[in-house]
C-alpha positions as CSV (number, residue, x, y, z in Angstrom):
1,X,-42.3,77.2,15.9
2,X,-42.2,74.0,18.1
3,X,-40.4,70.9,17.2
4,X,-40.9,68.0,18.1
5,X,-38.2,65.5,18.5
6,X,-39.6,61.7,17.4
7,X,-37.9,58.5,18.9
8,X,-37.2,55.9,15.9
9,X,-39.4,52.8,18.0
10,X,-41.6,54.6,20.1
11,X,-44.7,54.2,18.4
12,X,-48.3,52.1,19.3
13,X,-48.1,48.5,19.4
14,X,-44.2,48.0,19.8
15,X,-43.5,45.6,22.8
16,X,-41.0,46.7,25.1
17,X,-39.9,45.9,28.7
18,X,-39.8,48.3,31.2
19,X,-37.1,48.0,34.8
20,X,-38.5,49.6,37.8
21,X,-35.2,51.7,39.3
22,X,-35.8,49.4,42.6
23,X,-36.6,45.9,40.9
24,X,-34.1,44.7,38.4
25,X,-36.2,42.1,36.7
26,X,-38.0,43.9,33.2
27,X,-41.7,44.0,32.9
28,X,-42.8,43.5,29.6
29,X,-45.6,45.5,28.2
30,X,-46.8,47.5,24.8
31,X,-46.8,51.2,24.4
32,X,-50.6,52.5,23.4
33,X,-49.9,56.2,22.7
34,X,-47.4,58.6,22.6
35,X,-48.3,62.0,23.4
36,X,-45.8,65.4,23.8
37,X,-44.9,67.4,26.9
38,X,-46.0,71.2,26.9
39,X,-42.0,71.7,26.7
40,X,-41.5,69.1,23.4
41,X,-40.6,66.0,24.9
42,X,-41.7,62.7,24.2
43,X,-43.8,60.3,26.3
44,X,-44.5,57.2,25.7
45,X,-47.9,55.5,27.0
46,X,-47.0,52.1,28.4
47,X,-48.8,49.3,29.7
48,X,-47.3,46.6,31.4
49,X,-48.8,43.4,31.0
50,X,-51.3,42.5,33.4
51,X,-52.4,46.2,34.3
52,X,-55.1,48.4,33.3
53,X,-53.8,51.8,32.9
54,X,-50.9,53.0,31.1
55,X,-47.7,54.8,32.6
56,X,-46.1,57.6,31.3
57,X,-42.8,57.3,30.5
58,X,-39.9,59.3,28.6
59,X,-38.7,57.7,25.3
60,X,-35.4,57.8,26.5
61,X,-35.8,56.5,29.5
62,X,-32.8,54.3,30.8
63,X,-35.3,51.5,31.9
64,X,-36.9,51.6,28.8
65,X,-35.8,48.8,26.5
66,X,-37.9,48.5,22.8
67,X,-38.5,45.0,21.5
68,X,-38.6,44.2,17.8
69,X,-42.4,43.1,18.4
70,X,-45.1,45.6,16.9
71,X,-48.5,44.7,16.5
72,X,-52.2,46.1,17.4
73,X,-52.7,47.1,21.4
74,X,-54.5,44.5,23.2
75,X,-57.9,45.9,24.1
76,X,-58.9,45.8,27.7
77,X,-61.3,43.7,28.6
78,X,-65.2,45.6,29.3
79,X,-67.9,44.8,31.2
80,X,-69.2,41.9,34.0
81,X,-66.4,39.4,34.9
82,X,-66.5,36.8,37.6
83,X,-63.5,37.7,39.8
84,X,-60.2,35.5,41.2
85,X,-56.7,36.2,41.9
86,X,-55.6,36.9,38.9
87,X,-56.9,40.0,38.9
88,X,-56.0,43.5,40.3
89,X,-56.7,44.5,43.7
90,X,-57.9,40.9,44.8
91,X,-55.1,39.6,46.6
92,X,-56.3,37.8,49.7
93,X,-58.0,34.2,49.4
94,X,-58.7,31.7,52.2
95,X,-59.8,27.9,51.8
96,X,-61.2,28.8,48.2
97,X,-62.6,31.9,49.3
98,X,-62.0,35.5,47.8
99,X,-61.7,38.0,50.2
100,X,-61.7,41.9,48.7
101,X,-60.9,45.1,50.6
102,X,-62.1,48.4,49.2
103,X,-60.6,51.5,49.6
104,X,-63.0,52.8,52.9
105,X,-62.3,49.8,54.5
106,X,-65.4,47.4,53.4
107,X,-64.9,43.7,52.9
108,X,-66.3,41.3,50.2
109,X,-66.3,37.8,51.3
110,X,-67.1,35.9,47.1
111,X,-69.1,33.2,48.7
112,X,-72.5,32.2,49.1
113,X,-71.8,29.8,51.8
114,X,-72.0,32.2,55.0
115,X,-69.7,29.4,57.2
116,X,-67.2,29.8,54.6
117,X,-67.8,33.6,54.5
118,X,-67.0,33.9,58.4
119,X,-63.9,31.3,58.4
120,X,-62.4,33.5,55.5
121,X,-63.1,37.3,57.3
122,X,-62.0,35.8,60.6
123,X,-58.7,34.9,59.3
124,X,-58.8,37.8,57.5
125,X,-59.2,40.0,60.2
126,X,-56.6,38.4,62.2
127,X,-53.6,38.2,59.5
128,X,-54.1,41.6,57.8
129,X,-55.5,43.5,60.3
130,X,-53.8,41.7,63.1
131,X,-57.1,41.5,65.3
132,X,-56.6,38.7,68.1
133,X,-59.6,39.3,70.3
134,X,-61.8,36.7,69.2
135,X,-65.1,38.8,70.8
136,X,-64.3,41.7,68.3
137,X,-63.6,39.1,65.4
138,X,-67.3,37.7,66.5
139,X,-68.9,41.1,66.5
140,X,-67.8,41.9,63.1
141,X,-69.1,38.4,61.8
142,X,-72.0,39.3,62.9
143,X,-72.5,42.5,60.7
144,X,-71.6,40.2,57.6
145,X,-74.9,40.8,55.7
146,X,-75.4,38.2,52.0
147,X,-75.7,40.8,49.0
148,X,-76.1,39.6,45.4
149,X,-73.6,41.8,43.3
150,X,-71.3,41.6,40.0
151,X,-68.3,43.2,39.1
152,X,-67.7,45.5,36.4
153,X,-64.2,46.5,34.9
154,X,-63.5,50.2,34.5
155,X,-62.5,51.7,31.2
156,X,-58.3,52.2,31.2
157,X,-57.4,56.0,33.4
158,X,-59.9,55.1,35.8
159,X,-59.3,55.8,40.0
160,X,-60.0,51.9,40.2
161,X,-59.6,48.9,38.0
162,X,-63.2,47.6,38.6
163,X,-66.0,48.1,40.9
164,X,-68.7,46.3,43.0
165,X,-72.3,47.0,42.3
166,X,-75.3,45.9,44.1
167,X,-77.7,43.5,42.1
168,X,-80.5,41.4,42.1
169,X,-80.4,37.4,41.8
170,X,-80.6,36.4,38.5
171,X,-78.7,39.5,37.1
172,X,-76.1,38.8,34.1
173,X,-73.1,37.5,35.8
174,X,-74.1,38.5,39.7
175,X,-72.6,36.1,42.5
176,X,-73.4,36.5,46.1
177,X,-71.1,37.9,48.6
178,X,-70.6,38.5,52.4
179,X,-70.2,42.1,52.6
180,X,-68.9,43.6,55.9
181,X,-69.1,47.5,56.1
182,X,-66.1,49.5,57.8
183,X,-66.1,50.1,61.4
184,X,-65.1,53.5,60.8
């Protein structure tokens, strides 16, 4: 017969702050589930504020700390949302302009304005990818190509936080972009 040891506050909806072991300053966040370990120990499903997915972490975790706080588990926003900094995995703006890598390597300038879309890649190019020959910044420019598109968050436990899809003008939500495929 298995047993299953319960912690007294680890339950759904109690806030609780969580330390990193190289950051000293807590996170605060809610736990969403608990689920048990093949070998009867207790994890606790946590999700920081600000984030999408949950971590699993052990109830008796030393970074762990549980807040009097319980209430219901934010749901996670769904659908079409019109993106900016605030959200995850778009980190890099220049003169009011979004820029977005993807994991192969494609850019996403969030502009219409295709003067604004080159300023923004170009410094892009040369602060994260530390390009400084202006004739290889001006033959990447020139692959920059206008797409309508919208972007769609991913339900929580997904590879990504959102994605990117193609669409049509007009579409619920759709901006246009600057897209720039990889080099590679």
């Amino acid at each position: 017969m298995t047993t299953e040891t319960r912690h007294p506050k680890a339950e759904t909806g109690r806030r609780v702050t969580y330390e990193f072991f190289n950051v000293r300053k807590p996170h605060p966040g809610v736990i969403t589930g608990t689920k048990t370990t093949g070998n009867g120990d207790l994890i606790a499903l946590v999700r920081l504020d600000g984030q999408r997915s949950s971590m699993h972490v052990p109830v008796d975790l030393d970074g762990l700390t549980y807040l009097d706080e319980i209430g219901p588990v934010p749901e996670l926003p769904m659908g079409r949302f019109q993106p900016n900094l605030q959200h995850p995995g778009i980190d890099w703006e220049y003169d009011g302009v979004i820029v977005v890598r993807f994991e192969e390597g494609d850019l996403a300038a969030i502009t219409g304005d295709r003067d604004k879309a080159e300023a923004a890649v170009a410094t892009f190019l040369r602060e994260q990818d530390g390009i400084e020959d202006e004739s290889g910044i001006s033959e990447e420019l020139a692959e920059l190509k206008p797409q309508w598109a919208v972007f769609e968050w991913e339900p929580e436990g997904a590879e990504c936080a959102w994605l990117m899809n193609y669409a049509s003008e007009g579409d619920d939500q759709a901006i246009q972009v600057h897209y720039l495929p990889s080099a590679a």
